[in-house]
N, C-alpha and C positions, 0 to 999 in steps of 0.2 A: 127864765129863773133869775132872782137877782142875785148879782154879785155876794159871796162871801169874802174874808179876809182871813186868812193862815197865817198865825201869830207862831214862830219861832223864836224861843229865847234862845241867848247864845249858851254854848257850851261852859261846863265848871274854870273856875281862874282861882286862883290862890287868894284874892280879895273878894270873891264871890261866900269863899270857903270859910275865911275868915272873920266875914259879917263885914268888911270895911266899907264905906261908899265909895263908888266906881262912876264917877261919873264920865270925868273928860278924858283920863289916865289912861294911857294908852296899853293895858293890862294883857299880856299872851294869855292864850288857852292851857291849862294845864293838861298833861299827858290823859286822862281821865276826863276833860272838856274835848279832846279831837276826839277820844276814842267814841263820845256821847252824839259830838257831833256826825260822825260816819253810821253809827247806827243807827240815827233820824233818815240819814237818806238811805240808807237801807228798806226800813220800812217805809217811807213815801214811793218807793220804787215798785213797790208791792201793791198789790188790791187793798182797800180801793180808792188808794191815792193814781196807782199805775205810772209816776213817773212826774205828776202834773205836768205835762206838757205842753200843755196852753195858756199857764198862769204867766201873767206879767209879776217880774220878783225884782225886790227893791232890796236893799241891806243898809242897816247902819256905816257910816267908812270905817267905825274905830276896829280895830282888827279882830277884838273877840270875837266882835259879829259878823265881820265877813270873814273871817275865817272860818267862824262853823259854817257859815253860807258857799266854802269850796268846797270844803270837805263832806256837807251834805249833798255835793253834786251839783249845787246851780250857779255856782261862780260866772262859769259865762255869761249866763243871761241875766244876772243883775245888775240893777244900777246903783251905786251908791246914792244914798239923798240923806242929806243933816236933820231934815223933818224927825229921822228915826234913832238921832242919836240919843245918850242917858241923858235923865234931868243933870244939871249942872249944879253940883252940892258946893260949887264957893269954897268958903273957911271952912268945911264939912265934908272937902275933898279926902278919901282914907283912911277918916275915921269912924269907927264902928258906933252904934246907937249909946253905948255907956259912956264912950267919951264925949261924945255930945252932949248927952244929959248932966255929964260933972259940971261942963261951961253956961248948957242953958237949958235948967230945970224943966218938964214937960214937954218938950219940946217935941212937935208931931210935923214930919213932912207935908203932909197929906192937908195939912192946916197952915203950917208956918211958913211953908220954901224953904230955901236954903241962904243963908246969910252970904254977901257977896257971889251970889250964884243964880238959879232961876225962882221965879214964886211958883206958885200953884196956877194960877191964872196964865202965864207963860209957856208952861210944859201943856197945861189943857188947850190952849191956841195951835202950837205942832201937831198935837192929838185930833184935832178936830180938822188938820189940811190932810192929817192923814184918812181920816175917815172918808172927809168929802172926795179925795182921790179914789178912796179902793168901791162910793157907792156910787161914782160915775164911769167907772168899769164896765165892759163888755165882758167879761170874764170874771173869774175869780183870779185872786193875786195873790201875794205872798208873803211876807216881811220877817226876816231876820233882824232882830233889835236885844233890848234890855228892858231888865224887869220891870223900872220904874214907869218906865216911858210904855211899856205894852201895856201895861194892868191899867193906865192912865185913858190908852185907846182904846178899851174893852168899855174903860165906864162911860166913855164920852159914844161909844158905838149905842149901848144902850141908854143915850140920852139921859144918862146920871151924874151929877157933877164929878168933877174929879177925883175929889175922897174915896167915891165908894173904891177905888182902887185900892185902898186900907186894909179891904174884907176879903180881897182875893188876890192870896199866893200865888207865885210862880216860879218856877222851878229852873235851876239851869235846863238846857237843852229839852225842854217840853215842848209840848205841841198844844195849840187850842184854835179851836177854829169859831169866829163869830158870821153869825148866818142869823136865818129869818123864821119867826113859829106865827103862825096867825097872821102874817102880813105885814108883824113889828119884829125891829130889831132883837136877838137872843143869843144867849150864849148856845154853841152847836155841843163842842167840845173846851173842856181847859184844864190845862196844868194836867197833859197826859204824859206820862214819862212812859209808858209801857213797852217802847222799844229798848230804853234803861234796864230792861229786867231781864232780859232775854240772854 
């Protein structure tokens, strides 16, 4: 069977909450981002995740994401790698989409980058080391990161430029799994929060 890749977003942060960008800022989990985070490994502990215990698991270093990456149980066995850190918003570090748009009218990520920060072309290069890592895998593996930069390797997984990362949301603390339908690339699961609900 080939490899899939389990995309963990980090748990809720106060600039998550707030709509700000998050990219290089080293932002804690809010009370409500640990609590999200334990109930993820909660439910991955359960059928018919069972524990994954034979995934290779990577985490962003910035602490949102390894810290939901302890607190859902696999601290140990991750390794941190900067491949998985957030796009780098520049002068566009902390601030939310409105104030952006005051300084520079239309202005789309997914198109533009980020001014003193990374392009699009940049953040899809990380994206695609991380791809080619999780489809040269003997297993499936695992990645605790951020929204920018996972919506980024979902679209670069299924061989769509970067953008399409525009069209699909993602949630603090969700779960989405990309896997294989016909032989090609596909989304399994995305943007589950359903352990959120319980």
């Amino acid at each position: 069977m080939a490899p899939r890749i389990l995309l963990a977003r980090h748990g809720q942060t106060a600039w998550s909450l707030s709509g700000q960008h998050t990219g290089r800022t080293d932002v804690p989990l809010l009370e409500e981002g640990r609590r999200g985070a334990r109930l993820l490994g909660d439910r991955l502990a359960k059928h018919p995740w069972d524990g994954l215990r034979d995934l290779e698991v990577r985490t962003s270093p910035l602490v949102r994401a390894s810290e939901t990456c302890e607190l859902a149980g696999f601290g140990v066995r991750a390794e941190p790698w900067d491949a998985l850190m957030e796009w780098d918003y520049g002068d566009y570090e902390g601030m939310t989409p409105a104030e952006i748009h005051a300084v520079r009218p239309g202005w789309l990520i997914w198109r533009d980058g980020a001014a003193g920060g990374e392009t699009v072309a940049q953040v899809a290069a990380r994206a695609d080391e991380v791809v080619a890592w999780a489809r040269a895998a003997e297993r499936d593996v695992l990645v605790f990161a951020h929204g920018h930069i996972l919506r980024t390797i979902a679209a670069r997984w299924l061989g769509m430029e970067a953008a399409f990362g525009s069209r699909i949301r993602l949630d603090p603390t969700s779960l989405s799994v990309l896997g294989w339908a016909y032989g090609a690339p596909a989304l399994e699961r995305w943007n589950d929060t359903g352990h959120l609900e319980e």
